[in-house]
Structures are given as C-alpha cells and as structure tokens.
N, C-alpha and C positions, 0 to 999 in steps of 0.2 A: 200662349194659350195651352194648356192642359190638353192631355192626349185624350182618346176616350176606349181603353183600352176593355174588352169583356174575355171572363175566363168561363169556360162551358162545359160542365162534368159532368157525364150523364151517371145521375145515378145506380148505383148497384147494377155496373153496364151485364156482365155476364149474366148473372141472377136476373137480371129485368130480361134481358132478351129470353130465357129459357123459360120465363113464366108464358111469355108472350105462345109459346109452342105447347104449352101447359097448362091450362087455366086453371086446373084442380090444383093447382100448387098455392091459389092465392089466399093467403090469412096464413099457411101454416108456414114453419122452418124450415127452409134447406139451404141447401149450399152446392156449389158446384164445386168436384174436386178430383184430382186427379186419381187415374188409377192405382185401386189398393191392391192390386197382383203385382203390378210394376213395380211397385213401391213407392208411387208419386201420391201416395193419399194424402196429400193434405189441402185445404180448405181454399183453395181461388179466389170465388167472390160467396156471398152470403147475402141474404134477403133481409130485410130491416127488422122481421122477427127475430130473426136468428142471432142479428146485430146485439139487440135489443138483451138477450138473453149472453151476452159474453163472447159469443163466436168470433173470434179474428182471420183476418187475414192470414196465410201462412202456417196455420197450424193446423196437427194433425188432425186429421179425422177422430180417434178416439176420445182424445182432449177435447175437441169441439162437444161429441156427445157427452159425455161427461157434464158439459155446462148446461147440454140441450139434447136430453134424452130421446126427445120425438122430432128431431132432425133428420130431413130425410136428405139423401146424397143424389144427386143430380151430375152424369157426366158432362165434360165440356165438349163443345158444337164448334170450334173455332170458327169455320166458314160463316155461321150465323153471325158471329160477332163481325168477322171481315165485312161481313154485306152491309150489316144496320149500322157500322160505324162511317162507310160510302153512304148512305143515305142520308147519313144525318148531316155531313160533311156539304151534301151536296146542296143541304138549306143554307148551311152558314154562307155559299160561295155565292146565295143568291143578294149579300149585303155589303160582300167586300172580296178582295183578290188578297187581303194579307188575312190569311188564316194559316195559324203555324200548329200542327199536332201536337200533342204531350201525351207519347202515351194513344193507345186504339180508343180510348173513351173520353181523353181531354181534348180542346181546345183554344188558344186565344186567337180572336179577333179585334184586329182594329178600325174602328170606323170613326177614326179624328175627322178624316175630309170629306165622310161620305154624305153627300147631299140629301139623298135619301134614309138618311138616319140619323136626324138633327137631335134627338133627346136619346139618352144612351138609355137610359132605364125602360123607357117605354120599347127600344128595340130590342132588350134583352127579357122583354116579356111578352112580345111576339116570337122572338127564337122559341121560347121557353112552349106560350101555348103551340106553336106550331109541329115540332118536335113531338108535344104529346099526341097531338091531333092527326100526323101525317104517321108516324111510327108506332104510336104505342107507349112511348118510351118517356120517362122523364129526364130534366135537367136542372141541374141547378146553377144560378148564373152570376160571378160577378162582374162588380163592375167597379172601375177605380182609373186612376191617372197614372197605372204602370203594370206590368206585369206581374210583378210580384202580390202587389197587395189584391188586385184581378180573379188570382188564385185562392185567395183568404177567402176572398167575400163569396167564392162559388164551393166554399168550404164551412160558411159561418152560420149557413142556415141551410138545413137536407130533410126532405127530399123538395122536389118542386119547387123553386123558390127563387127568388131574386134578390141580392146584398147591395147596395151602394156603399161602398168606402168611398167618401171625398174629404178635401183638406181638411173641413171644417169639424167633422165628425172621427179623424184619422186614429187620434190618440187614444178617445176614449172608446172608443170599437175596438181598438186591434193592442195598444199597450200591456190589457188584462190579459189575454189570450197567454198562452203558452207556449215557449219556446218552440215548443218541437213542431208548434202546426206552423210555423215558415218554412218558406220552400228552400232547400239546402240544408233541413237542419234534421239529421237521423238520428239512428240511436247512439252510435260510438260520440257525434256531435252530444247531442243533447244529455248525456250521462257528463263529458267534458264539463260544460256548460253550468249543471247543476254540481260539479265539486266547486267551480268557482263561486258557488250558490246564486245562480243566474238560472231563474226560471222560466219567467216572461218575456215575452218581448220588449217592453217596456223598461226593464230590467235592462238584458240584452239592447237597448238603445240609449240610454244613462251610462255603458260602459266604457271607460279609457279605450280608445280604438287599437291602441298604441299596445296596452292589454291585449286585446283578442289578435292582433297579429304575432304577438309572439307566441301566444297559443293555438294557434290554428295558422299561423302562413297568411300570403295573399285572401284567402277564403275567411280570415277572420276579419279583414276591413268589407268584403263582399257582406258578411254576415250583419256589422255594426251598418252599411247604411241601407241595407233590406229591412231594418226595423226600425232605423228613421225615415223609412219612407222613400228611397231614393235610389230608385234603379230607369235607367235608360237604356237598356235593354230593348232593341226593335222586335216587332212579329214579322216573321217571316212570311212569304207570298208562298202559296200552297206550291208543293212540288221544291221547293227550293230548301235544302237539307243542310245540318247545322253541319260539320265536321264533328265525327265523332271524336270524343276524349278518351275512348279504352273499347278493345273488342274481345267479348269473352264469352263462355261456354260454361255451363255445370252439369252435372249430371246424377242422377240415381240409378244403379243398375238394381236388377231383379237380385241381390245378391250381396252383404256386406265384402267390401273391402278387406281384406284380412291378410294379404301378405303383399311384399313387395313389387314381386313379379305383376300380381293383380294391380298395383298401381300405376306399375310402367304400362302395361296394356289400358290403363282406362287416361293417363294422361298423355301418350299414345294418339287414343281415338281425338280427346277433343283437340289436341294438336294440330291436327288433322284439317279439323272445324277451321276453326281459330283462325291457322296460318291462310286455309285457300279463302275466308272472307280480308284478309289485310290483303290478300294479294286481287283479289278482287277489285277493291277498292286501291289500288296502289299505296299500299299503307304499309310501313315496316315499325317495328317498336324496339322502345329500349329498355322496357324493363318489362319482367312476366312477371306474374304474381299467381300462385294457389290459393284454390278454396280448398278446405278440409270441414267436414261436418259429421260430427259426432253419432252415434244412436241417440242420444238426448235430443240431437237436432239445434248443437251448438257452433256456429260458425268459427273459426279459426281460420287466418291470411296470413302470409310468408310472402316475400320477393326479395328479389335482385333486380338489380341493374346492370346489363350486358353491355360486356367492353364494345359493341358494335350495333349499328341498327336493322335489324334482319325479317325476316319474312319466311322462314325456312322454316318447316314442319320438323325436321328433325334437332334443329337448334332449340325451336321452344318448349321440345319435348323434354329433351334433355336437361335443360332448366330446370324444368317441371318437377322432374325424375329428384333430379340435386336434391331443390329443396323439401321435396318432401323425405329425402333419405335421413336432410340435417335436423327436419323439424319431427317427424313421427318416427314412433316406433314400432309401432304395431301390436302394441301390448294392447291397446283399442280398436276393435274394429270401427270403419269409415264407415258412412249411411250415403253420405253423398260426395263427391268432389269437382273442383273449377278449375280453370285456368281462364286466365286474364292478360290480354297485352294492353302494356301501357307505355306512354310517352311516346305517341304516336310521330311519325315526321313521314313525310310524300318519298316512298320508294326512289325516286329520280334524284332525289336532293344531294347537294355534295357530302361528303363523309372520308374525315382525316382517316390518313393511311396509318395501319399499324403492321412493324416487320411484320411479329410473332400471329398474325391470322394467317393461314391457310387458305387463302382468296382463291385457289386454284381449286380446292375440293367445296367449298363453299357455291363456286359457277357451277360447279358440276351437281350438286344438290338442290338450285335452283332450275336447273334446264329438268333435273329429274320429277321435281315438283310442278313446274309448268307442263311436262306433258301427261302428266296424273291428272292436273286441272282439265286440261285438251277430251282426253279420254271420259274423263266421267259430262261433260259438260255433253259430248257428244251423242253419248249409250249407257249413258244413268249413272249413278252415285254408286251403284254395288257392283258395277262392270270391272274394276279393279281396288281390290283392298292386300291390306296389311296380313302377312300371314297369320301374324300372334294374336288376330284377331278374330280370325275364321271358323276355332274354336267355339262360338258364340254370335252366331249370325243378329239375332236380335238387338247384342251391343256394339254390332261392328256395324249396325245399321245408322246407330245415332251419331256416331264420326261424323256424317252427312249433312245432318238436319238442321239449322240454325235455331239451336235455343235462346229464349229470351238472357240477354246477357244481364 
C-alpha cells in the first residue's frame, strides 16, 4: 500500500506573519529585509505583490526597487516567526507524531496509519482551512506517495491550496515541470543539467542513470529516481533530528573586506562559530570549505581536505586563512564571507595515527577551546574573546551567534 505522505509550506511565511502585525501593508509591496546599515540589505521573504512584480529571494534591496519602485521594506521579527511556526506545528502534531521540519515554514507529515485521517486530500484541507482559521496564515499542501514529489505538489499550486500527485496522474503533472523545482536540484545543479540539455524532469527521468552518476556522483542516481518518482525516504517523528551533513557560518561585516589581515580576523570569528557548534554536537570534519562573495554579490567556494579530522578553532581557521591566501587576492574587495565544515564523522570515532601531527599541541588546543566553551556557556558569549577582534566589538559579536548555514 502507498504511503500518504503531505508537504505544508506556509506561504510567504515571513511576509504573512509581518502583514499579520500590519494590516495597512495588505494589497501593496514589501518585503522583509535585512539591515541596510549592516549591510545585510537584501530581500528575505516578499509579499505576492512584490512576487508578482519580479522581486526574489536573496536580492538586494536596490535591485528589488528597481523592479518594484513602490516597495516598502519591512524589518525581520524573528521571535514572531519562532512563535507562528510553534503554533502552526502544534496543529499538524494534532494528526500524527511523524512530522519532520524543512526549514521554520515547511513540513512533512505522514498519516499512512493514521485512523483518523482516512482520505489524505480531505486532511490536508482541513490542515490547510484550519491554519488559516487558527493563525491567520496560509498554506499550501501537498500530497503524494513520497516525499519528494509531497514537496512538488505543496509547490505546484500557491497560495492557499491543495496538489494531489498520485500514480495515475504522476507523469503528466510533474514530467513538464522543470528541473530546477525538484528538491536537490540548485543552481550550480541545474546550470549542469541544462549543458547536458536536460531541463525538465521528465527529461531528467528518460536520462542514462549511468550518465548522471558520472556527472554528479552518488547525487546523480539520487536525482534520476526523484524524477521517476522513487524515493523511500521516511519522515521523521518531531524532535527527532537528521544528522547534519555540513556546519557553517557567513557573514557581512559593516565594512568591505579589503586586506588580508581583514580576512584572517573575519575567518577568525566564524571559526570560532563553526568549530564551538561541531564541538557541541560531537562533531569533528574533514574538509573546510570558504565562501567568498564579491560586491556584485557573486558567490565563489574553495576547500581542502585535511590530513585529520578535527574540531579545533584554530585548525579551521588556519585552513580558512590558506585557502583564501591561494584563491584571492585582494585586487577585489569581499561583500561577504563563509566558512563551512564538511565530511562530518562523531568526535569519539577511531582515527589512523599519523607520525608527522603534533597530537601533543593539538590536546593542548583542544583543552584550550573546551574551556573557552566552559567560560562563555557559563557568563555569556563576550565574557572571553579574541584579541584581533576586540578592535571591533560589533564583529566580534557575531563569532557567537549561530547564523543560518
């Protein structure tokens, strides 16, 4: 028997919730967007006007106006969003105990066994009026025999709305569609994708499997049966967390990037971040990776992979450091930068001995960084910092904060 799997995105979550605080905002453009002092101005979420009129995701504020002269800018409420996303959560939990988050605005649930929700369409149009009814807020819902295509159909019809993808309807729903709305498929993908002139999914599911794994790895057999329809994939039971696959950090100071020194102090700070969340989580990595972001506001990525698997603030900084000395030169100034740990493995795990490491200054940079953790966990995040940091209290503040990775 077929699962009965629903996907639940509430629409234009940021923007809906800030109309909600707002009502004079309803009919006209805005957008909710970071601070233009900071220099985080650019566009969060956006109202279906503003949609409507070109506005994206991710883009700057000026750019946005440009498309949308009479766009008004709206800060973000975060705690708002933390609340209404608990509220809404706490409908879905009244139908099933496996609800897995995607994200503070998605959902899936599954209610294959649930007794009390023998017709999936008809429950995911109760979710749907009740969410409006109880919060304000809308949603859009699908529904399908897996999770991936779950996603489609709560993407294939916005706002307010409910999709059925089933077997019988699978092809001719979802083959036209376009590559890029599957889930796994970005832009570095989906540029890939179209040299091989593979635009649709459809396309993308008529292709050599054997093809896409040599062009994409294990993620290109992932990708060939996510558009034949064939993922088994479970939802998770709330509270119960996937293992993360990479933990990372970016950032925009008040301030372009512009010498080296400036670099090593901002890769530095998220270092900082970065390593006390792996260590956190008993997580150590083996390869770091940098983000680089242009004044254009063009992404560029660098990594290595480290002869060992580490958890040390000052190891992944140092990395950090490296590759941006090999990859930039500073003939451009920076707008923003990342760092990223990847090829995660559990802190405790065995790890082949090499002579040539330094294991004895390594302990000693680990007990130095365990009691940095001790101290700030105790008497706050700015109870003890980095001297070449202190310069600039504002940016030695964000070393701390856990940015969306």
């Amino acid at each position: 028997m077929d699962r009965a799997i629903l996907h639940s995105d509430i629409n234009s979550y940021y923007a809906s919730v800030e109309r909600l605080y707002r009502p004079s905002l309803e009919g006209k453009p805005f957008a909710v967007c970071g601070s233009q002092e900071a220099r985080h101005g650019i566009v969060l979420a956006k109202d279906e006007t503003a949609k409507r009129a070109g506005v994206k995701t991710g883009m700057a504020i000026w750019q946005a106006r440009q498309l949308c002269p009479e766009l008004q800018i709206v800060e973000p409420h975060f705690e708002r969003y933390a609340k209404y996303s608990e509220i809404v959560r706490e409908i879905y939990a009244e139908y099933t105990d496996l609800c897995e988050p995607f994200g503070i605005d998605e959902s899936w649930l599954d209610i294959t066994n649930c007794l009390a929700c023998p017709d999936p369409r008809k429950t995911a149009d109760e979710i749907r009026r009740r969410v409006k009814s109880e919060t304000g807020l809308t949603v859009s819902v699908g529904v399908s025999w897996n999770k991936v295509l779950a996603k489609l159909g709560s993407d294939y019809k916005k706002p307010d709305a409910v999709t059925v993808i089933d077997r019988e309807h699978f092809k001719s729903m979802v083959w036209g569609l376009p590559a890029s709305d599957m889930l796994m498929v970005g832009r570095s993908t989906r540029r890939e994708l179209a040299r091989m002139g593979i635009q649709t999914i459809g396309e993308l599911a008529c292709t050599d499997p054997e093809l896409l794994r040599s062009r994409f790895g294990k993620g290109g057999t992932v990708l060939w049966r996510y558009a034949n329809g064939l993922d088994d994939s479970r939802v998770r039971r709330a509270g119960e967390e996937e293992p993360p696959q990479s933990v990372g950090n970016s950032v925009t100071l008040a301030h372009n990037v512009e010498t080296e020194r400036q670099a090593r102090e901002t890769l530095l700070m998220l270092a900082e971040s970065v390593s006390a969340r792996l260590r956190r989580q008993k997580l150590c990595c083996r390869t770091v990776e940098v983000a680089l972001r242009s004044e254009e506001l063009k992404w560029t990525t660098h990594r290595v992979r480290l002869r060992y698997a580490t958890d040390v603030t000052a190891s992944l900084a140092s990395c950090g450091i490296e590759l941006v000395r090999q990859c930039h030169d500073f003939s451009e100034p920076l707008h923003s930068m990342g760092l990223r740990a990847l090829e995660l493995v559990h802190a405790d795990g065995d790890e082949q001995i090499d002579i040539f490491i330094d294991y004895v200054n390594l302990n000693k940079q680990r007990s130095i960084d365990a009691a940095i953790d001790s101290i700030r966990e105790k008497y706050g995040a700015a109870s003890i910092q980095r001297a070449c940091l202190l310069g600039d209290p504002s940016a030695a503040n964000l070393a701390f904060c856990s940015l969306p990775d």
